[in-house]
N, C-alpha and C positions, 0 to 999 in steps of 0.2 A: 831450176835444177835442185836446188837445197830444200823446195817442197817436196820436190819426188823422193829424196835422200831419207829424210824425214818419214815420210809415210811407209818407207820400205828400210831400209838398213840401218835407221837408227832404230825404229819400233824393234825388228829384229835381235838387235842387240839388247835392246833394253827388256826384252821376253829371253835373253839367253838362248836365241836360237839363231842367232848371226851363224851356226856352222851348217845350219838348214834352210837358211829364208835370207830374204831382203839383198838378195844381186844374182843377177845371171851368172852361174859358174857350174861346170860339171859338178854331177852327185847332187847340187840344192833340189828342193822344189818351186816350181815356178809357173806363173800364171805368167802369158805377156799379150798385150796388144800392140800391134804392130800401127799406126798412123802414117796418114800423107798428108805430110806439115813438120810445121814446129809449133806444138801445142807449148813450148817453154816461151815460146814469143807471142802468139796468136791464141788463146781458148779456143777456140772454135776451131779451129783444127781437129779436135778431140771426136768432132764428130763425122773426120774422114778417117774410120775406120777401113783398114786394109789385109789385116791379118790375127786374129785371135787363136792364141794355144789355149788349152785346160789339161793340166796332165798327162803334156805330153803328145797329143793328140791335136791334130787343127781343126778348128771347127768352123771356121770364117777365112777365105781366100779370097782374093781380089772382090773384098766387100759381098762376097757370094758365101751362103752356108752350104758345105760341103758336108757335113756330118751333122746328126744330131745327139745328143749326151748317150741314150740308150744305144744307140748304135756300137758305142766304143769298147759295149763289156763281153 
């Protein structure tokens, strides 16, 4: 957990854009993957992708692509 913290809300902060980036909160922007597992216990988990957002948008559902990038504009 303190490497996820790390790679997302400290970086954030330390770019001065903690009131944009690095946590899920209404108004931020945010990328997220969704997994089944606990990648904070197991690595390999990381590659039971289940759910990908991009802006907002899903592009990956139950491990299935549902959209592609061009399609969202």
């Amino acid at each position: 957990m303190e490497a996820l913290k790390a790679a997302t809300l400290i970086n954030a902060n330390l770019l001065d854009m903690g009131d944009k980036l690095g946590s899920l909160e209404a108004g931020k922007l945010a990328d997220v993957i969704v997994v089944d597992g606990r990648p904070d216990e197991n690595l390999d988990d990381l590659r039971k992708i289940d759910v990908v957002m991009k802006d907002g948008h899903v592009l990956i559902q139950s491990g299935l692509l549902v959209t592609t990038r061009h399609d969202q504009q």
